[in-house]
C-alpha positions as CSV (number, residue, x, y, z in Angstrom):
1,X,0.0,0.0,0.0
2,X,2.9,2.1,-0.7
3,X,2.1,5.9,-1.6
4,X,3.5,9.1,-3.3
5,X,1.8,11.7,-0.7
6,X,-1.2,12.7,1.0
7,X,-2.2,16.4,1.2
8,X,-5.5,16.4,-0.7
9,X,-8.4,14.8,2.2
10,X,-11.6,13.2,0.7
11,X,-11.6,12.7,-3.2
12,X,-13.1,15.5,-5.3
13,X,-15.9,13.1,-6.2
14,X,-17.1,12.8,-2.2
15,X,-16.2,16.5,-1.8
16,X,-19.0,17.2,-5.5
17,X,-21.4,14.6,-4.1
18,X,-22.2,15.8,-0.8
19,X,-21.9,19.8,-1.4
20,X,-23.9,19.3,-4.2
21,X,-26.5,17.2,-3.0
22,X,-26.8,20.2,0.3
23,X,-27.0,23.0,-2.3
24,X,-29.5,21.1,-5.0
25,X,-31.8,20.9,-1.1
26,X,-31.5,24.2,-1.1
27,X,-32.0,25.3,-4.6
28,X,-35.2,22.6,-4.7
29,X,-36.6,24.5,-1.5
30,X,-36.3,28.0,-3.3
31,X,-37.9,26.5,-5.8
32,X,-40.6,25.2,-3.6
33,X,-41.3,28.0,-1.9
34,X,-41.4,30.4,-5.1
35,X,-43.8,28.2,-6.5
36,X,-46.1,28.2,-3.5
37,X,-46.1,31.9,-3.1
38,X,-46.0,32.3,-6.7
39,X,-50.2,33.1,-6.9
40,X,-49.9,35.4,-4.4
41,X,-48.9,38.2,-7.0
42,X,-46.5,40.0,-4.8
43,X,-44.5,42.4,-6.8
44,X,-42.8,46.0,-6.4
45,X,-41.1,48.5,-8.7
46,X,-37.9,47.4,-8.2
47,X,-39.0,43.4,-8.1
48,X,-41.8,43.3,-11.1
49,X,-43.7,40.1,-11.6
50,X,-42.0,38.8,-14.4
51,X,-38.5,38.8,-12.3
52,X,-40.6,36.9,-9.5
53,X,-40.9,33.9,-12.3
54,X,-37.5,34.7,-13.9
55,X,-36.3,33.9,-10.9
56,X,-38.1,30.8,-10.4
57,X,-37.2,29.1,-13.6
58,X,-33.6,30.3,-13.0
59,X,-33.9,28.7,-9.9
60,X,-35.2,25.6,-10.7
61,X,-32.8,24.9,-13.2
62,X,-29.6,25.4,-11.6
63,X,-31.4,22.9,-9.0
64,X,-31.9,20.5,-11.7
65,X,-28.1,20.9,-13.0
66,X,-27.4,20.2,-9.5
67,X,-28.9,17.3,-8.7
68,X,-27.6,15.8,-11.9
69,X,-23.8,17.0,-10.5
70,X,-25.0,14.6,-7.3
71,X,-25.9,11.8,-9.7
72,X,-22.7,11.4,-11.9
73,X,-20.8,12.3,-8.9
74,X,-22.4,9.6,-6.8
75,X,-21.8,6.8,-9.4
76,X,-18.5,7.8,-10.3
77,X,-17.2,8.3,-6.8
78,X,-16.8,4.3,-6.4
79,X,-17.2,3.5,-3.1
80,X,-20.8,2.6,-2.4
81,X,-21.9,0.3,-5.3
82,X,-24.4,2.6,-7.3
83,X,-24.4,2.8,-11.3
84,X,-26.1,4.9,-13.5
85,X,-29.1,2.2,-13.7
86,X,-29.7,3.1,-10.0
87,X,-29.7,7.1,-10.3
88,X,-32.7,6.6,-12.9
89,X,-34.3,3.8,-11.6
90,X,-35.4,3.7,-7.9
91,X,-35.2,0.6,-5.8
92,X,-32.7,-1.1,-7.8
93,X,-29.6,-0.5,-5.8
94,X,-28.2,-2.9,-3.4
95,X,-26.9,0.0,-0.9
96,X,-29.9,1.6,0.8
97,X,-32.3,0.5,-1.9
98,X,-35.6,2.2,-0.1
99,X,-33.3,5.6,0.9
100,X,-31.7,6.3,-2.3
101,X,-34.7,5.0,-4.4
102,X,-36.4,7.8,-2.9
103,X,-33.6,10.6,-4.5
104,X,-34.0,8.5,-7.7
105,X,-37.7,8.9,-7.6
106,X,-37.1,12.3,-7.1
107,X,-34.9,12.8,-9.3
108,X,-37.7,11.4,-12.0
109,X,-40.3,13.8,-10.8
110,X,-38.1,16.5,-11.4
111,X,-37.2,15.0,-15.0
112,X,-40.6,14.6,-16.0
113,X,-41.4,18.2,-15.1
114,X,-38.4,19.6,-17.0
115,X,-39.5,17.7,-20.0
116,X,-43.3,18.6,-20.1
117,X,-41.8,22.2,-18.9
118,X,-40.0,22.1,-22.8
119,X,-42.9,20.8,-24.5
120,X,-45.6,23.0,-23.0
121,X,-46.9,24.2,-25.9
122,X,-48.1,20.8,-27.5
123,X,-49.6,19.6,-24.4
124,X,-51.4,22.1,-23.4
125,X,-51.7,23.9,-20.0
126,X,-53.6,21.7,-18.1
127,X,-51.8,18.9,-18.8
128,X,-49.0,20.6,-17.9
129,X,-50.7,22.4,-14.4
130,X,-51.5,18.7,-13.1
131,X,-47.8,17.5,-14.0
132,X,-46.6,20.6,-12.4
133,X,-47.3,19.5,-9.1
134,X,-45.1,16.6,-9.0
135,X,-42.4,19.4,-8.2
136,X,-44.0,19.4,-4.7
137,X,-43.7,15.7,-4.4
138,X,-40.6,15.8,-5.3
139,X,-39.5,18.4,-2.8
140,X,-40.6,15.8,0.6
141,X,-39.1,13.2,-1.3
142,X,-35.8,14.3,-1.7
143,X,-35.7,15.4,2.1
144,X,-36.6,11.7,2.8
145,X,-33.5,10.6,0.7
146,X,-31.1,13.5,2.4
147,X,-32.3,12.3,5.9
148,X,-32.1,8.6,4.8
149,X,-28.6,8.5,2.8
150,X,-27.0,11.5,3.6
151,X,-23.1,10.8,5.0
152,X,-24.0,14.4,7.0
153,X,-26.9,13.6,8.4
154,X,-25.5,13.7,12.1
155,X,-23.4,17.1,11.1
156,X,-25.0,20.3,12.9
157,X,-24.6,22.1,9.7
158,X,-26.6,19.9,7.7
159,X,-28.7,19.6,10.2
160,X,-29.7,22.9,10.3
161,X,-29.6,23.3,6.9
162,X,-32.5,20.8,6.8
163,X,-34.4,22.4,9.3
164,X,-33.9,25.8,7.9
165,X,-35.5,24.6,4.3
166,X,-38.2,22.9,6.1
167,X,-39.1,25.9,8.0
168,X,-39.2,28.0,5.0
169,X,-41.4,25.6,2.8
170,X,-44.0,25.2,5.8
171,X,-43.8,29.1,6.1
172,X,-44.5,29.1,2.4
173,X,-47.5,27.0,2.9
174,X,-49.0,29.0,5.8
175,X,-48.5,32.2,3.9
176,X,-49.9,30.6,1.2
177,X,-53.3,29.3,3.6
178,X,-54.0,33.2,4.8
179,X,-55.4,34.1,1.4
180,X,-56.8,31.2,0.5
181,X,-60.5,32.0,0.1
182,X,-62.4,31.1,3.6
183,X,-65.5,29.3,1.5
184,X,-62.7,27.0,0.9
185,X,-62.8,26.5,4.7
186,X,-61.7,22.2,4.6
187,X,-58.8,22.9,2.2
188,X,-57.5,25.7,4.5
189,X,-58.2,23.4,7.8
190,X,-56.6,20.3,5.7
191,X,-53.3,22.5,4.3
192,X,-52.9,23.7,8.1
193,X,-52.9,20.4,9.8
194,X,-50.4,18.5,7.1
195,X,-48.0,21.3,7.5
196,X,-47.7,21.2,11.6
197,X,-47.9,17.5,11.2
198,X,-45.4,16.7,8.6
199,X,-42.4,18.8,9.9
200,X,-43.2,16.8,13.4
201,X,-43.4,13.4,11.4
202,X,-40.0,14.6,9.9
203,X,-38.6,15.3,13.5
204,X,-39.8,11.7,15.1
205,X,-38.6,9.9,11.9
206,X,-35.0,11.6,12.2
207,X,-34.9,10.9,15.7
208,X,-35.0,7.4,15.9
209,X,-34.1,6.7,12.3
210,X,-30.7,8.8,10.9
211,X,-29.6,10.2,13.5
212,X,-30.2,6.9,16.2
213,X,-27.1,4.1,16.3
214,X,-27.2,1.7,14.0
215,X,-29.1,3.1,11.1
216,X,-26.3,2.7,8.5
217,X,-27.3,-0.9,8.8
218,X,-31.2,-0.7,9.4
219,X,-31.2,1.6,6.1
220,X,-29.7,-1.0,4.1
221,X,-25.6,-0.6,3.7
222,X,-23.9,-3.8,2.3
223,X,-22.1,-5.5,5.1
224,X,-18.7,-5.6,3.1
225,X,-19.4,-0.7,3.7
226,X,-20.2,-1.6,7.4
227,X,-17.1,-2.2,9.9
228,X,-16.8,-5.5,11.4
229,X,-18.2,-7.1,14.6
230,X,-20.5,-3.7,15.1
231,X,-22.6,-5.0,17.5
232,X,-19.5,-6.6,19.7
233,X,-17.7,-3.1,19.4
234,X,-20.7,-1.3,20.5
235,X,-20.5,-3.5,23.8
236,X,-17.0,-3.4,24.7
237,X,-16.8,0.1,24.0
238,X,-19.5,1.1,26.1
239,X,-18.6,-1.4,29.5
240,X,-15.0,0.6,28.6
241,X,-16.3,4.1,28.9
242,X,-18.2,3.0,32.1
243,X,-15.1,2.0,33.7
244,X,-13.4,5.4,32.7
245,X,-13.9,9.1,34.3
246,X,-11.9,10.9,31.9
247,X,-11.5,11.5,28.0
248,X,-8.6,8.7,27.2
249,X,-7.6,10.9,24.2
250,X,-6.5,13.7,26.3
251,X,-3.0,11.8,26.8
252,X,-1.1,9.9,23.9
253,X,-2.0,6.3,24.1
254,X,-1.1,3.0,22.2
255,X,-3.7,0.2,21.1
256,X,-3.5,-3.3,19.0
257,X,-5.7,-3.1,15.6
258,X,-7.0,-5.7,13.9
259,X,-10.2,-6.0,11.1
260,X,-10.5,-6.4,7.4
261,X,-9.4,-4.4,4.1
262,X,-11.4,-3.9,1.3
263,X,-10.7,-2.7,-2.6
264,X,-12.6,-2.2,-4.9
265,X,-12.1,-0.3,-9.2
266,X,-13.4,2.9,-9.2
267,X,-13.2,5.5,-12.0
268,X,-10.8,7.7,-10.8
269,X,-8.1,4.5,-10.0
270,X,-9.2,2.6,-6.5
271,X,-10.9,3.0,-3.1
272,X,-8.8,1.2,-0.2
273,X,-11.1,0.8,3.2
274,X,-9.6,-0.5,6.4
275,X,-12.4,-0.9,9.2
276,X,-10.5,-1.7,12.4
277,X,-11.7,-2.4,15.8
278,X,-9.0,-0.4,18.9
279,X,-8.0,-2.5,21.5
280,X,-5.7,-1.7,24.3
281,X,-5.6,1.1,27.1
282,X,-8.7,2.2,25.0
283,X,-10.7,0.6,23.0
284,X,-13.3,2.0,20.1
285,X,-13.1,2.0,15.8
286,X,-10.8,3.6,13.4
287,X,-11.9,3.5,9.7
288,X,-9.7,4.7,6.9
289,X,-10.5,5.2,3.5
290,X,-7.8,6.0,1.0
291,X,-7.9,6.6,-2.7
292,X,-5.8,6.8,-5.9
293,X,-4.0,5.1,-8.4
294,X,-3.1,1.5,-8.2
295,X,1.2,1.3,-8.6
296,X,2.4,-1.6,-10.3
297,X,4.3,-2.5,-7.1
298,X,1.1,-3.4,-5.4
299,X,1.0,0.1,-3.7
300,X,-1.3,2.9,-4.3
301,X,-0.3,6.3,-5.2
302,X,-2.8,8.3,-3.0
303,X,-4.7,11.2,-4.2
304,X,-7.2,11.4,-1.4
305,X,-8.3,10.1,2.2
306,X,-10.6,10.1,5.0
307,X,-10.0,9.1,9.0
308,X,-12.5,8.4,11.3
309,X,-11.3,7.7,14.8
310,X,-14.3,6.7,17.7
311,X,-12.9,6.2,21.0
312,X,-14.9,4.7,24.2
313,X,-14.9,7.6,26.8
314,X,-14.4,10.6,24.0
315,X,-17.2,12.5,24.0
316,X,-17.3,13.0,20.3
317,X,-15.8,11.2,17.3
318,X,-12.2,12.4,15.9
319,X,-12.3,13.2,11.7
320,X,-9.5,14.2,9.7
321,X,-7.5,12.7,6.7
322,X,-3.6,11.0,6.1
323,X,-0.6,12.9,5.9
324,X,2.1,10.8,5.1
325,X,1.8,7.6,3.8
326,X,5.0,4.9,3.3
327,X,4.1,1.3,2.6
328,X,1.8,-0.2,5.2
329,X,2.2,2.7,7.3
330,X,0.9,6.0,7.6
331,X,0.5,9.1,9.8
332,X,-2.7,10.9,10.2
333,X,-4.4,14.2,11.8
334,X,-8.0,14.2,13.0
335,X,-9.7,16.5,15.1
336,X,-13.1,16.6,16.7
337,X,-15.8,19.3,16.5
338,X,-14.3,20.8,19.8
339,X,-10.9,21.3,18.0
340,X,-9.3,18.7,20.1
341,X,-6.4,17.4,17.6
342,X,-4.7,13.9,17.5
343,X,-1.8,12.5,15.7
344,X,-2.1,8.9,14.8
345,X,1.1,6.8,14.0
346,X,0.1,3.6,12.5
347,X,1.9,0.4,11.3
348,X,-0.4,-2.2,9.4
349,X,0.1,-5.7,8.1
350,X,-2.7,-6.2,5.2
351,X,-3.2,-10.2,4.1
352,X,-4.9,-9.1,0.7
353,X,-6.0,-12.5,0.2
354,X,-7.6,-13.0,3.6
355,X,-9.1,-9.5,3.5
356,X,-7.6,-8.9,6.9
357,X,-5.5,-6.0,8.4
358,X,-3.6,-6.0,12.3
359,X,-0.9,-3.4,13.5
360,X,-0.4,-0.7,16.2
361,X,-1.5,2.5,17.0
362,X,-0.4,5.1,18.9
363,X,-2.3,8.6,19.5
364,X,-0.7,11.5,20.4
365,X,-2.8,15.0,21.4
366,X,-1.0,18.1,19.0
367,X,0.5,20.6,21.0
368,X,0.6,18.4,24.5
369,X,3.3,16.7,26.0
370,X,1.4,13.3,26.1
């Protein structure tokens, strides 16, 4: 597993996946929202009508080049085992078929209504109205696939993010319910109920869903994507942090590793991922995902990389990339959301045949004496 350097973190393709995928949520909610209000008429002399729907198509089409961005990105990042079949096709995809069929169904709605969009002329406007409103379907759908698939679910950021596009689509609504004419008095009460109930149905679902322990496998990730022995490292881990009073990071430590190494072809060369269990003075996970360009030695000449270090006592998990990497060992610098920073010094043997990995590790905190 010998390497040039490492300076770059997560591939370009994770990096274009995920920002786009949060910014095509936010461009779809504009969207959304601009739509709803869009009977209202509002208008001033500086914002006329005709900017209002300017705006709105403009809108709606940078979503749409967007979500295609998240699409190719997705397939041809590699490491979760999603084609092009699967980001037109919903349901099809071995790795969280009911999550990401959900973004694919979306994804469809959105297609359909850029299509009729070009061809409005021939089929007429009400044909096209009713077809319209699959562009609100597709908006609750696609938050179901963020909340479902999303790598940043548990991230405050996205979190909020979420919430924020929520709020302003249920604000749309209610604006949208005050002028609503009061004959139409069950519409009114029916519009008003679903949007108080479905934010709250959003809420519970997130709760004990994404953002509960666990749901990378409940949602449907291939067990070759999930680390090994999960259940028996929750346990261990958690009689550990019992026993301890303080954060076992906060002083340089060294632990045993040992778990399995998979590799897989991707388009941009190959994605390495080690899943480790840490056993020693602490116990917990470390998972590394490396990619680049297979050498001819056996090695890989590393482009990119991601560290994820979990530790039984640490209040939060440690995130950060590889540094140097020569043969079957590597440094690396993680960090937590506190700015707590580690350096990891790590000597692996990898049986490729067996699938398996073992070595040391040993954790130092940046700027303490240890």
């Amino acid at each position: 597993m010998s390497a040039v350097a490492s300076s770059l973190g997560p591939t370009t393709y994770w990096y274009l996946t995920r920002a786009s995928g949060a910014v095509a949520l936010v461009l779809l909610t504009m969207s959304v929202c601009l739509g709803i209000l869009g009977p209202l008429r509002f208008s001033a002399p500086r914002w006329p009508r005709f900017a209002v729907d300017s705006l709105h198509r403009d809108v709606s089409l940078a979503g749409v080049a967007l979500i295609v961005v998240h699409v190719v990105t997705t397939v041809l990042d590699g490491f979760a085992p999603i084609n092009l079949v699967d980001g037109l096709i919903p349901f099809l995809s071995p790795y969280r078929p009911l999550w990401l069929g959900l973004g694919t169904l979306s994804f469809d709605l959105i297609l359909a209504l850029v299509v009729t969009s070009l061809v409005r002329r021939r089929l007429g406007y009400a044909a096209w109205r009713a077809i319209h409103w699959l562009a609100y379907v597709s908006w609750p759908v696609a938050v179901l696939h963020g909340l479902g698939t999303g790598t940043d679910v548990k991230q405050w950021w996205m979190l909020l993010l979420t919430v924020i596009c929520i709020a302003g689509v249920v604000a749309a609504v209610l604006a949208r319910i005050n002028v609503v004419d009061r004959r139409h008095g069950a519409i009114r009460t029916g519009a008003f109920v679903l949007s108080v109930i479905a934010p709250v149905g959003l809420g519970i679902f997130a709760a004990v869903g994404p953002l509960a322990h666990g749901w990378a496998r409940r949602a449907g990730t291939p067990a070759s994507l999930l680390p090994p022995s999960t259940s028996a490292v929750s346990v261990s881990t958690a009689s550990h942090s019992a026993s301890t009073g303080s954060d076992p990071t906060a002083h340089s430590f060294s632990a045993v590793l040992a778990g399995r190494v998979v590799q897989r072809p991707a388009s941009s060369g190959a994605i390495v991922q080690l899943d480790m269990t840490v056993r020693g003075s602490v116990r917990g996970r470390l998972r590394v995902r490396l990619g680049g360009q297979p050498l001819d030695s056996g090695g890989l000449s590393l482009t990119g990389s991601q560290v994820d270090l979990s530790v039984a006592g640490a209040p939060q998990v440690f995130a950060g990339r590889v540094v140097n990497l020569e043969g079957d060992h590597f440094l690396a610098r993680v960090s937590d959301s506190a700015g707590t920073e580690l350096e990891l010094d790590t000597g692996l043997t990898i049986d490729q045949a067996r699938g398996t990995v073992s070595g040391t590790l040993s954790s130092t905190p940046i700027g303490a004496g240890g």
